[in-house]
C-alpha positions as CSV (number, residue, x, y, z in Angstrom):
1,X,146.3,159.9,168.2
2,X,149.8,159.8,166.9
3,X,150.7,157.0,168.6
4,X,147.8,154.7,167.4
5,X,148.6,156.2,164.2
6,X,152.4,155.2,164.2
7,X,151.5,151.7,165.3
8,X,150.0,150.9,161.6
9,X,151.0,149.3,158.6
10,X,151.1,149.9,155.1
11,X,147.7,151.0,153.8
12,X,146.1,151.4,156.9
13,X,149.1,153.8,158.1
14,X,148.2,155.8,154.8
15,X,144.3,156.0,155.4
16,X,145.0,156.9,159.0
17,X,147.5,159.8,158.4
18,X,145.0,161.3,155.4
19,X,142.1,161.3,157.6
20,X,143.9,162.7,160.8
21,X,145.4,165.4,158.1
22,X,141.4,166.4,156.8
23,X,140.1,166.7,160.4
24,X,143.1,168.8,161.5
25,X,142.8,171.2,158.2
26,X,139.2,171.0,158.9
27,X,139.4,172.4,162.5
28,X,142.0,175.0,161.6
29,X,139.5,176.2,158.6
30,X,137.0,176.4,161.3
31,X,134.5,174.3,159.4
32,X,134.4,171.7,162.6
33,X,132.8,174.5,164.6
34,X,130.0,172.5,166.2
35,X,128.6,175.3,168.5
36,X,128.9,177.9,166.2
37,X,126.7,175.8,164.0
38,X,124.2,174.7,166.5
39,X,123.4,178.4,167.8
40,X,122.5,178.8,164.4
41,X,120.1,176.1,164.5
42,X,121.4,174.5,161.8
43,X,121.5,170.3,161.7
44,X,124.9,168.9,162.1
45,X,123.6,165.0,161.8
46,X,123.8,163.2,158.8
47,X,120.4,161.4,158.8
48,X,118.6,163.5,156.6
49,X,121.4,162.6,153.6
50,X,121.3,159.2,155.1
51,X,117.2,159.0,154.5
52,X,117.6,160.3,151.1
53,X,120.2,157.7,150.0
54,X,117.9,154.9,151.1
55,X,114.9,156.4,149.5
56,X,116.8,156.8,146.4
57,X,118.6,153.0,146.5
58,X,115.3,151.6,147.7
């Protein structure tokens, strides 16, 4: 990932490293913990939100 992140430019170098910075804080905080969530039965999709926000804008 660093690599394809070190071969941007400008802006796109910036959005890249901030995004790669969230997921990684994100997995150390646990809160990417996909099985933990699903033997909780709890949805990790986003189509519910998704449905919403076209009902709403629609």
């Amino acid at each position: 990932m660093d690599e394809f992140i070190a071969s941007a430019v400008g802006e796109h170098y910036k959005t890249l490293v901030k995004q790669r910075n969230y997921l990684l804080r994100a997995y150390r905080e646990e809160r990417l913990n996909y099985a933990k969530v699903l033997a909780s039965k709890l949805p990790i999709g986003s189509g519910a939100i998704e449905s919403l926000i076209h009902q709403i804008v629609n």
